[in-house]
N, C-alpha and C positions, 0 to 999 in steps of 0.2 A: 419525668422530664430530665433530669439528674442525670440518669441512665443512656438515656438519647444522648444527653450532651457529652458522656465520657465517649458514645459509640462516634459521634461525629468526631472527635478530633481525633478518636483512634484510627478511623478509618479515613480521616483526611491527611494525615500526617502519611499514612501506607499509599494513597493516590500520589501524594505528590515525591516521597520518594521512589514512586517507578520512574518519574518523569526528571527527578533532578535529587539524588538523596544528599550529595553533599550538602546543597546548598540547603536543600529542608533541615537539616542539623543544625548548618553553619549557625543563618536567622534565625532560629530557636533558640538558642543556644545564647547565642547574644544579646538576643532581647530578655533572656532571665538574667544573664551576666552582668548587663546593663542597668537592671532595673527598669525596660520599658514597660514590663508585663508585671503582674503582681500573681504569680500561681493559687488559685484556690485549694484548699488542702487538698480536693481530690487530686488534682494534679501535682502533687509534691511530688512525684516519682520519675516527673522530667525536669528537676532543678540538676538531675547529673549532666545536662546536653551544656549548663553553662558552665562545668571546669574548664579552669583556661587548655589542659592538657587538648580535652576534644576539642575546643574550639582551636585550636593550634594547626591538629590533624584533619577534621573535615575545612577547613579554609584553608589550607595548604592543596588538599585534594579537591574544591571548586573552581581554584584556579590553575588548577591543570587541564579539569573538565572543561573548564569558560574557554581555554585556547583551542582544544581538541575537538570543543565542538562545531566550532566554526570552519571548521580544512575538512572538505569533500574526501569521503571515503575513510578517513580519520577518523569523521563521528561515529560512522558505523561501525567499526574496528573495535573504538570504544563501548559503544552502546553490546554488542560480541559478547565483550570481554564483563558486563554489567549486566548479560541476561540472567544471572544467579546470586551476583550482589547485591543489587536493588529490591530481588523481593525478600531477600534474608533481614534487608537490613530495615525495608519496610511492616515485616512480621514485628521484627524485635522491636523498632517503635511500639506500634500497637499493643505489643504485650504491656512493656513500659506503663504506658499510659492508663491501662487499668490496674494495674500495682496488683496485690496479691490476691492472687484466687486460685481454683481447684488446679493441678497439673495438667487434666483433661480440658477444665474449660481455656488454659493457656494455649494446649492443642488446637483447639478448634479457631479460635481467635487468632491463631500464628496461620494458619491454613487457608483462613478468608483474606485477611488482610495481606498473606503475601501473593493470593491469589490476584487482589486488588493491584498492589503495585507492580505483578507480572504484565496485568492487562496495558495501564497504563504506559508500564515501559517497552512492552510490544507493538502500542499506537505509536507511540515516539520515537521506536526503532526501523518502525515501517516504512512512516512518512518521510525519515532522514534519509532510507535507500530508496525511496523514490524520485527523492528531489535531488539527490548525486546523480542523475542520471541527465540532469539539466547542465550544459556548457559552461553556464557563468556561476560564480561561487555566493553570489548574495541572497540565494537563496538560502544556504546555510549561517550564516551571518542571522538574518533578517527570522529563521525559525529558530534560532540557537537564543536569541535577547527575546523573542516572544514567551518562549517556554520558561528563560526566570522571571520575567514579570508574571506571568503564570503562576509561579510558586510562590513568589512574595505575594501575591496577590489571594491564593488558597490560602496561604498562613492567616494573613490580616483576616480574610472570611471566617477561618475557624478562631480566631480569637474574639470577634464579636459577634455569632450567631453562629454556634456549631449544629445548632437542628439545620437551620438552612443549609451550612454547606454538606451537612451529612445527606441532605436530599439532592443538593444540584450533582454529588457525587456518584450514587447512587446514579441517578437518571444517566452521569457521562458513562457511566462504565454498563447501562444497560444500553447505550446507542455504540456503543464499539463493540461490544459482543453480538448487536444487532448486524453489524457492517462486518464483522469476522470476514466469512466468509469469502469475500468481495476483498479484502483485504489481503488475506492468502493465498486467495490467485494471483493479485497483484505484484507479492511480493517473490512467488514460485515464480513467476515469468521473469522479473528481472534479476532475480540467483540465476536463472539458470542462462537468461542473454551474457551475464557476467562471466558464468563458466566458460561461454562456449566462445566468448570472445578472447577468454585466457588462455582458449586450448587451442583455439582454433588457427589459422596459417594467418601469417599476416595480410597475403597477396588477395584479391577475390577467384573465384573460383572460375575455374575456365569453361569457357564457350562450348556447351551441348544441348543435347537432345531433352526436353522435360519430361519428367518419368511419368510412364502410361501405367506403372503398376500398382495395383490398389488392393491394400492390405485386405486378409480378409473377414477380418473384425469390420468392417466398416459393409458390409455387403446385405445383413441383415438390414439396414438403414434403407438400402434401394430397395431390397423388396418390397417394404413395406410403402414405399414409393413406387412401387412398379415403375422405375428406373433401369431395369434388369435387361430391358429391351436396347439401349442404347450403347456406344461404345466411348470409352475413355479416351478422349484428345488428348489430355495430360491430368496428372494427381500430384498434388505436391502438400508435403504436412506444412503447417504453420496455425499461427493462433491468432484465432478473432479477438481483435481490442473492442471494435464495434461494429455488432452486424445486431440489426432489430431481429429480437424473438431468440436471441442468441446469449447466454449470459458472458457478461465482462470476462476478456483471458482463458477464451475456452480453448485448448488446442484440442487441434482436427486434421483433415481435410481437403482443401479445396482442391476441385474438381470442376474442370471442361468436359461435355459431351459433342463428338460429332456432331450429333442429331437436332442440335439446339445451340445455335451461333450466340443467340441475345439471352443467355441466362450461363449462372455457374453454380457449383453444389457446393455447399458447407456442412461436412457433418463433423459433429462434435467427438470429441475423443472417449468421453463416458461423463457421467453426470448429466444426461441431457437425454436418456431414453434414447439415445442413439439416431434421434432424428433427421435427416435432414432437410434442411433449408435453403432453400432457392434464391437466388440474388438476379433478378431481372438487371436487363444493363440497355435497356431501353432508350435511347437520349444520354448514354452517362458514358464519362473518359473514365481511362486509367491514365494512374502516374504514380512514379516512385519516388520514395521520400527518405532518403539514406538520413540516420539520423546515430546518434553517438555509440549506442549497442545495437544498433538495430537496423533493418533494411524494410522498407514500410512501403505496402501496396494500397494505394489511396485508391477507391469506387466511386466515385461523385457524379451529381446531376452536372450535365452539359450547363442549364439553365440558370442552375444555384438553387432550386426549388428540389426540397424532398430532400432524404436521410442518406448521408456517406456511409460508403461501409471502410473500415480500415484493418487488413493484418498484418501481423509481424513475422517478418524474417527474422532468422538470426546473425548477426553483420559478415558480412564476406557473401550473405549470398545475393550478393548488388544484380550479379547477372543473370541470374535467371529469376529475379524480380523484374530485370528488364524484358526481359524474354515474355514472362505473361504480360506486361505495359503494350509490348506491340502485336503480341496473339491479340489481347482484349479491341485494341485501338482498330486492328485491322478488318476483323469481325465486324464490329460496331455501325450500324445504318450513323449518320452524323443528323443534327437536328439542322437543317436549311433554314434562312428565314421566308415566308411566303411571296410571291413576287408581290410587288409595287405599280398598282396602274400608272401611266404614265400624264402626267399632267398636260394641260393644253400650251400650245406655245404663245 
C-alpha cells in the first residue's frame, strides 16, 4: 500500500505538471512552507519545493503563465514553448518523490512520468488551439481558471487518498490516449487552416472553372466502386469534418459525376482503405459557412430530419465554395409541400 501511495503522488504530481507545472510547484511548495501539510518521512525529499528561493521562482513564473494563458494564440505560443518543459519538469518531480533508488529504476520512473505529463500537456495544448479558433476570447479565460482549479484540486486529491487519485489518473490518461488519434487529426487540420491562412493572399480567389482533374491515387476507390463508368463534373480536395461512415478530419476528395445529379463522392485521402462514400442530396440544400480559418460547405436535410454532412475549405477559397452552393442547389429536385384539398365554402 505504501508503495501505491508514493506511485500515486508521483505520478500525480507528473499529470498535473503537464497541465500547469508552475503552479503544481508553487502550492506544494507552500503548503510545506506554510505548515499546511505535515510530510511523512517517505515524502521528506519534497520539503526542497518549500525554499522560499523556488517558491520565489515558480510563482514569479505562474503569474506570467495565469496572464499568457488567457490571450488567444498566446496560450499556444506558450504551451510551444512548454512542450519539453513540462514533461522534464514533470519526470524530475516524480523522481523527487521516490528519493533514492537504482540509477536504472530513476530511468524508467523519469520516462513514464514524463511521458505522463507530455500526454497531459498535449491534451491541454490541443484543446487551447482549438478553441483560438473561436471569435470571442472567454473561451480562454473560462478554460485557463478551469485547469488551475484542476490542479489545486489534483493536489488536494493526492494529499488525502493517493491510491484514488493514482487510479482516477491512470484511467484520464488511458481516455486521452483512447481519443489520440481523433485529437491529431484535429489538431493537423487546424496547423495546417493556420498555415494556409498565413500564406495565403489576403483577397479570395477569383472567379473560375472547378477542376475536373482527379488525382490518380484516388481512382483505385472507383474501381472498386465501379464508378469508372461515369464522368467527373468537378473534383475538388477538402476535409470531411462530418460525413457518416467517414472518420473525423479526413482529407480527401469531393467529387460531382455527370451521370448522377442527386449524389456526390468522398473519398478519403488514406487511412480509410481508400473507399468511397456516396452522399445522397435527396431533399437536402447547400450553403456556405465562412468561418475565421475556414470556408465551410454545409449538406443538410431541406426538412431538418436526418445527418448534415460538413467540409472544410481553407479560407480564401469563399468562391468556389460558392460555386459548389449553386452547382449543388441547382441540381437538386426541391421538397414541395403536398397540395391542400380545398375546403367548402
Amino acid at each position: 500500500m505504501d508503495q501505491l501511495k508514493l506511485l500515486g503522488v508521483a505520478l500525480g504530481l507528473a499529470c498535473l505538471a503537464g497541465v500547469n507545472l508552475y503552479l503544481t510547484v508553487f502550492v506544494t511548495g507552500l503548503a510545506i512552507h506554510q505548515h499546511w501539510i505535515v510530510l511523512a518521512p517517505a515524502y521528506q525529499s519534497l520539503a526542497i519545493l518549500g525554499d522560499p528561493l523556488i517558491l520565489w521562482i515558480s510563482g514569479t513564473l505562474y503569474v506570467l503563465e495565469f496572464f499568457a494563458d488567457k490571450i488567444p494564440w498566446v496560450d499556444s505560443a506558450w504551451d510551444t514553448v512548454h512542450t519539453i518543459i513540462r514533461p522534464i519538469g514533470g519526470a524530475l518531480l516524480a523522481i523527487r518523490v521516490l528519493g533514492q533508488t537504482s540509477p536504472s529504476f530513476d530511468v524508467v520512473i523519469g520516462l513514464v512520468a514524463g511521458g505522463a505529463s507530455l500526454v497531459t500537456h498535449s491534451a491541454k495544448a490541443s484543446t487551447r488551439l482549438v478553441a483560438n479558433t473561436s471569435p470571442e476570447p472567454f473561451s480562454n479565460v473560462f478554460l485557463s481558471l478551469a485547469e488551475d482549479a484542476a490542479v489545486i484540486g489534483g493536489l488536494a486529491l493526492i494529499h488525502y487518498n493517493p491510491v484514488l487519485a493514482l487510479g482516477i489518473f491512470v484511467l484520464l490518461i488511458s481516455i486521452i490516449l483512447y481519443f489520440a488519434p481523433k485529437i491529431f487529426r484535429a489538431v493537423k487540420v487546424k496547423l495546417w487552416l493556420i498555415w494556409k491562412k498565413l500564406n495565403g493572399p489576403a483577397a479570395s480567389e477569383t472567379a473560375s472553372a472547378l477542376p475536373t482533374t482527379l488525382a490518380s491515387r484516388y481512382a483505385s476507390a472507383f474501381a472498386r466502386e465501379n464508378l469508372l463508368g461515369e464522368t467527373v463534373a468537378w473534383a475538388v480536395p477538402c476535409i470531411s469534418k462530418r460525413l457518416r461512415g467517414v472518420p473525423a478530419n479526413s482529407s480527401g476528395m469531393l467529387i460531382a459525376t455527370n451521370e448522377d445529379p442527386v449524389k456526390l463522392i468522398f473519398v478519403a485521402r488514406r487511412g480509410w482503405s481508400g473507399r468511397a462514400q456516396t452522399i445522397q442530396l435527396d431533399g437536402c440544400l447547400a450553403a456556405r459557412e465562412p468561418k475565421f480559418l475556414s470556408e465551410n460547405l454545409v449538406i443538410a436535410p431541406e426538412n431538418g430530419k436526418g445527418s448534415t454532412a460538413l467540409f472544410i475549405f481553407e479560407r480564401g477559397r469563399g468562391t468556389r465554395v460558392q460555386q459548389i452552393v449553386d452547382f449543388i442547389n441547382g441540381r437538386l429536385p426541391t421538397i414541395t409541400p403536398a397540395p391542400q384539398p380545398l375546403s367548402a365554402a
